[in-house]
N, C-alpha and C positions, 0 to 999 in steps of 0.2 A: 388342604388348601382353604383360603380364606379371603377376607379381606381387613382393612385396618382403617379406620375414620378417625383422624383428628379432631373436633369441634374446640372451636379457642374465640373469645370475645375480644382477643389480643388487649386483655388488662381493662379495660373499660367497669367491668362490675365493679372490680377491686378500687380503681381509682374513684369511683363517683359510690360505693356503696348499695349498687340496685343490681340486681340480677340478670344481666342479662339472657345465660343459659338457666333454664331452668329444670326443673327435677320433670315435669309434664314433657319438655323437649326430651328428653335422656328416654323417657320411657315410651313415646311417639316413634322415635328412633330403634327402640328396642324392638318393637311390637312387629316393627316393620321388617327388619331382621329374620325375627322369627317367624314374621308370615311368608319372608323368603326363603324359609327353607334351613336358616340358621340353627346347627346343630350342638352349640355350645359358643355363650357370651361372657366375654368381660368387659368392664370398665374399671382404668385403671388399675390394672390385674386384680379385682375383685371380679370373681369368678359368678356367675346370677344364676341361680338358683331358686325353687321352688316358695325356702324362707327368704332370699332377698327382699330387703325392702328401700326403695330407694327416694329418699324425702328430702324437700326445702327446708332448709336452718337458716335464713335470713340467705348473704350472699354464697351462702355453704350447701354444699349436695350430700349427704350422706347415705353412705352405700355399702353394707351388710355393716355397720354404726361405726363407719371411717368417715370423715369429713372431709371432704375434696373438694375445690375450686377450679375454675378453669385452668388450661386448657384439659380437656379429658378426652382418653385414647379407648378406641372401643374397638376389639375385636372378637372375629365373627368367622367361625369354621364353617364351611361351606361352599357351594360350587360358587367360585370368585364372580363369575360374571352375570350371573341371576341375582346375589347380594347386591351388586355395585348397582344393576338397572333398576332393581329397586327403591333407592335413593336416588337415584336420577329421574325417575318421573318427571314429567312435566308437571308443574305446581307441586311438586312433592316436599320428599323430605329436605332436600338439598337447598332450592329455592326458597322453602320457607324458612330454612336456616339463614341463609343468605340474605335476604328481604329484613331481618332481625339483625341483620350488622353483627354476623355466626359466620365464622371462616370453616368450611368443610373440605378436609382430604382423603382421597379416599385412593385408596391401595390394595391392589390385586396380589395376592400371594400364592406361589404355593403350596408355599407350608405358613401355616400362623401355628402361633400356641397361646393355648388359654389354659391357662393356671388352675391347677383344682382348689375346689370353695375347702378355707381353712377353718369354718367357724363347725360347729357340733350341731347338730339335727337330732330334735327330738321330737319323737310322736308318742301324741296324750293319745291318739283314738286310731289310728291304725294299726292294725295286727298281722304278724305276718301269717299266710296262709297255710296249715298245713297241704303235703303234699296227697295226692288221692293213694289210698291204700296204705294209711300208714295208722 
């Protein structure tokens, strides 16, 4: 079970060149998710992760180093109705989308699927731990 959030500037960046969603929104959004409880995220089936990293390129969001424009679909495995109150706050996440001329949909599911991350994870300094008695 999940939920699924639209966010779309309905063409605006693209046609005037300025940003209106931006990479700081994408990850206000994120943070908020996972302080609700969210147990596995994607944006635009880029699956986020530990190395995710998700940066402004002028009117371009790039996200684990794909470059993606609005509109962008986020979802979010988790108890549907604790995700969704979460972006419903008053003055929250949803209004302050909103107040930005940010269209937000937001969709209760009960099944969502989030795509597992395609890219290679390498660690310079973590080791795995042996096990005791060995």
């Amino acid at each position: 079970p999940g939920i699924t959030v639209v966010i779309d500037d309905l063409g605006f960046g693209a046609q005037n060149n300025y940003p209106v969603i931006t990479h700081e929104m994408l990850l206000t959004l994120i943070n908020e998710l996972n302080a609700a409880g969210a147990e596995a995220v994607s944006i635009n089936k880029q699956r986020l992760v530990s190395e995710t990293e998700i940066r402004q390129a002028g009117i371009w969001i790039n996200i684990n180093t794909v470059k993606f424009a609005p509109p962008f679909t986020i979802k979010a495995i988790g108890e549907p109705k604790q995700l969704e109150a979460a972006l419903l706050l008053r003055g929250g996440i949803k209004d302050q989308f909103t107040q930005s001329g940010v269209t937000v949909e937001i969709t209760k599911s009960e099944k969502v699927r989030v795509e597992k991350f395609n890219g290679i994870i390498e660690h310079q300094y973590a080791q795995e731990v042996e096990k005791a008695g060995q």
